[in-house]
C-alpha positions as CSV (number, residue, x, y, z in Angstrom):
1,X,61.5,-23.8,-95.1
2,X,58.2,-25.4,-95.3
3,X,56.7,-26.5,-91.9
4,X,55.9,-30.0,-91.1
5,X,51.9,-30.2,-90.6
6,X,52.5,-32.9,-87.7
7,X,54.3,-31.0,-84.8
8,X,50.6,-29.4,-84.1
9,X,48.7,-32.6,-83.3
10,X,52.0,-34.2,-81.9
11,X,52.1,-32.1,-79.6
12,X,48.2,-31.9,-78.7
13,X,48.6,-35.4,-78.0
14,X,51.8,-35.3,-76.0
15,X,49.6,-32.7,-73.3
16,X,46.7,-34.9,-73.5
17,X,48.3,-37.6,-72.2
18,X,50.6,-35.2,-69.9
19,X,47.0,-34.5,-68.2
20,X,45.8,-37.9,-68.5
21,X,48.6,-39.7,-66.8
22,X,48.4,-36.6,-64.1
23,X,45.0,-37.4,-63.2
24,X,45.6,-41.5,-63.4
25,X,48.1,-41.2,-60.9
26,X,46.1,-38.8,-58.5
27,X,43.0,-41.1,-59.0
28,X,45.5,-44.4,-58.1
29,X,46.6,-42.3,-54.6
30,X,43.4,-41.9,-53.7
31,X,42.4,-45.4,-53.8
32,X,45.7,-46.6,-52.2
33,X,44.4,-43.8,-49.5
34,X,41.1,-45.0,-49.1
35,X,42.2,-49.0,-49.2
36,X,44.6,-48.2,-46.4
37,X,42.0,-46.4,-44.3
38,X,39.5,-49.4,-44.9
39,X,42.2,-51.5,-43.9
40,X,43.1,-49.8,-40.5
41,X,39.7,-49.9,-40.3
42,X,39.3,-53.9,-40.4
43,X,41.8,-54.8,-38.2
44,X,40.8,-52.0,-35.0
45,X,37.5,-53.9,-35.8
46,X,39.4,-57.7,-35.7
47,X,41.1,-56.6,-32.2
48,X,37.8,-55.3,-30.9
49,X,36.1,-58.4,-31.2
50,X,39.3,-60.6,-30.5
51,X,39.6,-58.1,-26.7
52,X,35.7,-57.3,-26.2
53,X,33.4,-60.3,-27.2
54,X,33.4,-63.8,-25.7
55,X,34.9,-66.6,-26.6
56,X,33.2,-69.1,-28.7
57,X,35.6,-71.7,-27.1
58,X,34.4,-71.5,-23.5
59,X,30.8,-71.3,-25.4
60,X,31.7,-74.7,-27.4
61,X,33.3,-76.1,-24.1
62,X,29.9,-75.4,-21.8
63,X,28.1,-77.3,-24.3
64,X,30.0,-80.3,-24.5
65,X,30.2,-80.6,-20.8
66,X,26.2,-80.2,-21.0
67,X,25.9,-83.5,-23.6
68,X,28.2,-85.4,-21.0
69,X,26.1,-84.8,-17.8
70,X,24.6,-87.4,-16.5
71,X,20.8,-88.5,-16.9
72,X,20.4,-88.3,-12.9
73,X,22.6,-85.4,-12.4
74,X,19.1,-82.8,-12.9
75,X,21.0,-80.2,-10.8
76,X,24.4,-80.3,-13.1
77,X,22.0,-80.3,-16.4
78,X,20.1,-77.1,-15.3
79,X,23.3,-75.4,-13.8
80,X,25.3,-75.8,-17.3
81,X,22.4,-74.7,-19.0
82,X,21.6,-71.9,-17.5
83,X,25.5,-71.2,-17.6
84,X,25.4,-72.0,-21.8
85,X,22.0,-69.8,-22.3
86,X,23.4,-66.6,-20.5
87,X,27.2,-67.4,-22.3
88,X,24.9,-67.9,-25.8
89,X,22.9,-64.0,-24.5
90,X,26.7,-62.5,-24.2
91,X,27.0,-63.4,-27.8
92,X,23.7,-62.3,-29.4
93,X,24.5,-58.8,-27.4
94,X,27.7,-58.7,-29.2
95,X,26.1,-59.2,-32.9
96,X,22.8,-57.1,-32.5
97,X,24.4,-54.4,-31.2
């Protein structure tokens, strides 16, 4: 019975790719691990701004009442704008920090 010279690299190849596709599929896990933490990580950070900074509406609303006040009205001007600067302080504490 004469042996057939192919079984050898046959099944060389058939572990090689045993280890290969071991390895793929750890190296996939891993990644599916890490994109899920990054992901948890994203939205605790989207709920800390959406709970802990101010809102950009009340911000957007002071101004617009500023642009509507009155040329005479001096008291009104310097009261909403006092009011806008220390809103506009709020949110440059929230990004430098």
């Amino acid at each position: 019975m004469k042996r057939n010279k192919y079984w050898i690299p046959l099944i060389a190849l058939l572990v090689l790719l045993t280890i290969f596709s071991f390895f793929q599929n750890r190296m996939i896990r891993e990644q599916k691990q890490q994109i899920a933490w990054y992901q948890e990580k994203n939205d605790h950070t989207f709920l800390y701004l959406l709970e802990d900074s101010p809102s950009l509406v009340s911000l957007a609303g002071q101004l617009e009442k500023l642009s509507k006040v009155d040329e005479n009205d001096e008291e009104a001007f310097w009261d909403l704008l006092s009011h806008a600067k220390n809103m506009n302080q709020a949110w440059e504490q929230v990004y430098t920090s």
